[in-house]
C-alpha positions in Angstrom: 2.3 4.2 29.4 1.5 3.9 25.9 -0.7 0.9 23.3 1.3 0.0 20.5 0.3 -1.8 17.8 2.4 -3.3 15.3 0.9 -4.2 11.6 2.2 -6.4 8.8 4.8 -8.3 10.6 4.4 -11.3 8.6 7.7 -12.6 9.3 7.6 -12.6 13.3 10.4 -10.3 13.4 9.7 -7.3 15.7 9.6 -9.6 19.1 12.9 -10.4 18.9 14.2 -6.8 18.4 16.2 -5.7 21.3 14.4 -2.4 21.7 11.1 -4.4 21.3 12.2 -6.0 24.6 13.2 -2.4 26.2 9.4 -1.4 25.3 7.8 -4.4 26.9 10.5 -3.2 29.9 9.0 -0.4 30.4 5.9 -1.0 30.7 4.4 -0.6 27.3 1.2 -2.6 25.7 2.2 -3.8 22.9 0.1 -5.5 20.0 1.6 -7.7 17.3 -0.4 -8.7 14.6 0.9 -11.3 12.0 -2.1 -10.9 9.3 -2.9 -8.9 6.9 -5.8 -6.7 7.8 -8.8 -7.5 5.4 -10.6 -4.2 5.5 -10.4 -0.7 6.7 -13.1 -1.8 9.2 -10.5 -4.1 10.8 -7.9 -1.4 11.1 -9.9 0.7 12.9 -11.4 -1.9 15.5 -7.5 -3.0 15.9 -6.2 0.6 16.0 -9.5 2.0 18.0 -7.0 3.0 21.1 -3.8 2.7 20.1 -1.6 5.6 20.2 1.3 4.3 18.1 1.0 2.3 15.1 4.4 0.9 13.5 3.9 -0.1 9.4 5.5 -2.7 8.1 6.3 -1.2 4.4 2.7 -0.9 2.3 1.3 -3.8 4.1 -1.2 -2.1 5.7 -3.0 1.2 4.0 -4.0 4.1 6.2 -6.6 6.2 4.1 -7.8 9.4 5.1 -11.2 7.3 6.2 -9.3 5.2 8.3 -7.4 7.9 9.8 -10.1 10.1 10.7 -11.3 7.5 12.7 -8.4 6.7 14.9 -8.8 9.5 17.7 -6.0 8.5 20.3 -3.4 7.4 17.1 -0.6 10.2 17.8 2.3 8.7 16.2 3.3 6.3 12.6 6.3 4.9 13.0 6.8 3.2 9.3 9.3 1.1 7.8 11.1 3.0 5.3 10.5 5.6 3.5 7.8 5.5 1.3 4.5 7.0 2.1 2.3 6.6 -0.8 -0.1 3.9 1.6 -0.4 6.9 4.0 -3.2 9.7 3.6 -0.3 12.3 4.8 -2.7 15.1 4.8 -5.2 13.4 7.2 -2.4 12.5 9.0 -1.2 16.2 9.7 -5.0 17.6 10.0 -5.4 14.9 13.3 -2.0 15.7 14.8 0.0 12.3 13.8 3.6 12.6 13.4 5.2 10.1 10.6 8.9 8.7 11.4 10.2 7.0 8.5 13.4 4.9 8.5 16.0 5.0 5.2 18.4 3.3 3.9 17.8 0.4 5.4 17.0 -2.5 2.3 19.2 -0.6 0.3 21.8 -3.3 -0.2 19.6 -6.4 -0.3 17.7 -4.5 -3.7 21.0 -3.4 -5.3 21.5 -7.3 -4.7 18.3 -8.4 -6.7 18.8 -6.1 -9.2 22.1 -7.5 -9.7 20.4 -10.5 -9.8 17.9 -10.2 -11.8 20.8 -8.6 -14.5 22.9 -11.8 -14.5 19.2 -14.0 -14.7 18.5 -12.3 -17.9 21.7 -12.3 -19.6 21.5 -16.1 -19.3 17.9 -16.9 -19.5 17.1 -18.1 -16.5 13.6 -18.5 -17.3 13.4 -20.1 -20.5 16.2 -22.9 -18.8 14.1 -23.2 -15.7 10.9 -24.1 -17.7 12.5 -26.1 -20.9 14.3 -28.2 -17.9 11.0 -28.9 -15.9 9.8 -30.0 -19.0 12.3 -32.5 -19.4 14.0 -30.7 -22.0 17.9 -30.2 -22.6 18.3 -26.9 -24.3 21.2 -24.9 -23.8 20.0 -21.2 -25.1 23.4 -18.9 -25.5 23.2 -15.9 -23.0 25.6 -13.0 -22.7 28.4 -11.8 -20.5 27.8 -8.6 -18.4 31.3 -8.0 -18.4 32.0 -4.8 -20.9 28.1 -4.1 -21.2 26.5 -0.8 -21.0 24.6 -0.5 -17.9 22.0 2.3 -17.8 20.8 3.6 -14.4 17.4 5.7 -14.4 17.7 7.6 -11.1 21.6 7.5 -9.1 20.3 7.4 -5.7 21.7 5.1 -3.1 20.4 1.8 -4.9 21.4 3.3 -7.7 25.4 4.1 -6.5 25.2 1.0 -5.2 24.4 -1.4 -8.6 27.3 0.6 -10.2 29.5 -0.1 -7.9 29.2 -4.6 -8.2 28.4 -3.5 -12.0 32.0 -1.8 -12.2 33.9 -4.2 -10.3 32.4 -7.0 -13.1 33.9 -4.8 -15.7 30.7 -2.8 -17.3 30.5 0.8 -18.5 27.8 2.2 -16.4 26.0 5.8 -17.1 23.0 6.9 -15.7 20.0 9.9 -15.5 19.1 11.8 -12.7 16.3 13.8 -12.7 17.2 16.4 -10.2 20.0 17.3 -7.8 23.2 18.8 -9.0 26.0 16.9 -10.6 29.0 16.0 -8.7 31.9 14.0 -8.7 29.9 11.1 -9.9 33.1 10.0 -12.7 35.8 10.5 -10.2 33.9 8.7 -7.2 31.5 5.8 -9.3 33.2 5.9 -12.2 29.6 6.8 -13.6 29.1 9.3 -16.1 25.7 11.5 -15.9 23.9 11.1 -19.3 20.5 12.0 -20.6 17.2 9.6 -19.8 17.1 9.4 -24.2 21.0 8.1 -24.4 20.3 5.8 -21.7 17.5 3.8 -23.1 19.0 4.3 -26.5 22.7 3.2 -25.9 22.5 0.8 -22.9 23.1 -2.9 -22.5 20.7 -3.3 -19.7 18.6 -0.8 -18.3 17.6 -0.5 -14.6 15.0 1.8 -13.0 16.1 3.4 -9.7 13.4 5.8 -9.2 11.0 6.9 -6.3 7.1 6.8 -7.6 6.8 10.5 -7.8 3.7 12.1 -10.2 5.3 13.4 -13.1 7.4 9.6 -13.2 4.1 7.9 -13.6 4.8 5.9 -17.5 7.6 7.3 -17.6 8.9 5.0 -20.0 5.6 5.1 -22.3 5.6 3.3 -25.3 7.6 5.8 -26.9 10.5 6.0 -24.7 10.3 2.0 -24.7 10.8 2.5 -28.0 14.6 3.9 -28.1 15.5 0.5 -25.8 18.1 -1.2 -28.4 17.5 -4.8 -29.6 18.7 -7.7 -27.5 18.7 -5.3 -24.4 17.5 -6.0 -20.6 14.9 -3.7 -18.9 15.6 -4.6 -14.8 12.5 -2.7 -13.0 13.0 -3.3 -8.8 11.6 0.5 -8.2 7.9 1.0 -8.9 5.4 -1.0 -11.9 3.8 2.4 -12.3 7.2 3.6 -13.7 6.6 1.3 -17.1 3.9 1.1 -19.7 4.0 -2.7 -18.9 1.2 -3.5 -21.9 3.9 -2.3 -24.1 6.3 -3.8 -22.5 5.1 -7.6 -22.8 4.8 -6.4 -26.3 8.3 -5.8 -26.9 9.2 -8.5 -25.1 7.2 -11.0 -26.8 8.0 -10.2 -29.9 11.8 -10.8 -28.9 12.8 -6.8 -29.6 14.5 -7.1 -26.2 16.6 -10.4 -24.4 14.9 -9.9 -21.7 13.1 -8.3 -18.2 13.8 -8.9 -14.9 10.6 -7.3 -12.9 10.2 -7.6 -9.1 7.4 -4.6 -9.1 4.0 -4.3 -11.0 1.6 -1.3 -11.3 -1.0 -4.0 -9.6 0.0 -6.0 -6.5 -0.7 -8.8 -5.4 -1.6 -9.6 -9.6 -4.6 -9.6 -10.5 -4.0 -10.2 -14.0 -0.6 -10.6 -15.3 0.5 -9.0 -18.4 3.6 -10.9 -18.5 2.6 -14.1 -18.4 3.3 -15.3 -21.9 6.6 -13.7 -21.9 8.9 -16.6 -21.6 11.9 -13.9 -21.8 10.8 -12.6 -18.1 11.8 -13.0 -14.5 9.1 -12.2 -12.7 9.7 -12.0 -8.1 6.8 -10.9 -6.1 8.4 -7.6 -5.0 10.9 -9.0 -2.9 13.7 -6.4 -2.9 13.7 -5.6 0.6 12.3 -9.0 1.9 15.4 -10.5 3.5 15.8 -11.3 6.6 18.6 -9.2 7.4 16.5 -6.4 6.4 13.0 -7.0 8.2 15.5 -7.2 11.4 16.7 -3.7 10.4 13.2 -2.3 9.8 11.9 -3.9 13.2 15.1 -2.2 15.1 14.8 1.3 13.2 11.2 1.6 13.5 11.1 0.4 17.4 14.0 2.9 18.0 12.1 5.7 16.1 9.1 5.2 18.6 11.8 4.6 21.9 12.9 8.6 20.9 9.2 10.0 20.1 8.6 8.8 23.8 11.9 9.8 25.2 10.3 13.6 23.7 7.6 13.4 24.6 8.0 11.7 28.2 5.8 9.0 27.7 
């Protein structure tokens, strides 16, 4: 039988996960953990014999330090995709498979990002502070409905914000930065422009982008530049994507209506750049927290390591 260990389950999710439950079945030691660790000394003690750890998102880093110290660890099973927290070569040079699970918080971040858009068109935060303040202003927003939405990357969060953007009646175009066009028109009623007529022409502008090297600052402070006045920048993908200095700049000096931003190139904040930008909706990277998706990231991850045993008759 194996040790599991589960990190960064926060929410007390995983127990109640039917294949949780077929684990403990079958005879499996299973650790939960419901803190986050403090310092790579921690991970190691709590991972010193565990053969399979299961990642809940970023929570918990795995450094090529840590890694190289975890001797019996044969198996990640982590929560979606992204791997940026994991020192993937260490990983491969000890013999540690990675299982990833997709797809799965797809639809609660289209939702936020939707969101977020309808936030900014009608000021949600100036309202919510002026009324805390005992204040009665009514600032004017703007509709959504035949807007120019601007996708930067048409992936599956991407197809899926055009799809509830569409249906409210905006013009939606979008860049990709690789992969071959297809019946993007006919099928999303999207058409594929460049990343320059995006920023340029758009209404609102919404990132959609993996944090890949060369999309570090992508949208630099010239590129931030070519955003048209009275437009919303909606950033649920990655801080690192945006020169954010730039733009608090542009947003305090009222170029733009708005941002909505539920990412930041420095999390948890340690200094918020945004913080006298009363034109900003700022979440604490919640895009995937939803209940319906931790459920889906307990399940998927949990069946990921049910199969890796099934192979390898453990």
């Amino acid at each position: 039988m194996s040790t599991i260990t589960i990190l960064g389950d926060y929410e007390n999710v995983f127990s109640n996960s039917e294949f949780y439950l077929e684990l403990l079945k079958a005879g499996h030691d299973i650790h939960l953990h419901h803190e986050k660790m403090k310092s790579n000394q921690e991970i190691i003690d709590v991972l010193e014999d565990t053969e399979i750890v299961v990642l809940m998102r970023e929570r918990t880093p795995l450094n090529g330090s840590v890694i190289n110290q975890l001797p019996s660890l044969s198996l990640i099973s982590q929560t979606g995709k992204g791997l940026n927290h994991i020192d993937q070569v260490a990983a491969k040079k000890n013999g540690i498979e990675i299982l990833t699970t997709e797809g799965v918080s797809s639809q609660s971040v289209v939702e936020l990002t939707v969101g977020l858009m309808i936030g900014c068109a009608r000021q949600f935060s100036y309202h919510q502070v002026s009324i805390k303040e005992g204040k009665w202003e009514q600032l004017p927003g703007i509709e959504l409905r035949n807007k120019r939405l601007g996708l930067i990357g048409f992936g599956k969060i991407g197809k899926g914000v055009s799809q509830v953007a569409n249906s409210i009646g905006m013009e939606v175009v979008a860049w990709r930065p690789r992969g071959r066009e297809g019946n993007e028109k006919e099928e999303y009623n999207v058409e594929i422009v460049s990343l320059e007529e995006v920023l340029a022409t758009s209404d609102i502008v919404s990132l959609h982008l993996r944090l890949l090297p060369e999309f570090r600052q992508l949208l630099d402070r010239d590129k931030l530049s070519l955003l048209k006045k009275g437009a919303i920048l909606i950033n649920t993908s990655r801080g690192e994507l945006v020169d954010e200095q730039e733009l608090a700049r542009i947003l305090n000096n009222n170029h733009l209506l708005g941002a909505g931003i539920d990412t930041l190139s420095t999390e948890p904040l340690v200094e918020n750049p945004f913080k006298n930008c009363s034109n900003t909706i700022l979440t604490p990277h919640v895009g995937y927290i939803t209940y319906d998706v931790l459920k889906r990231f307990a399940d998927s991850s949990l069946k990921n390591v049910l199969q890796w045993l099934s192979d390898n008759k453990k």
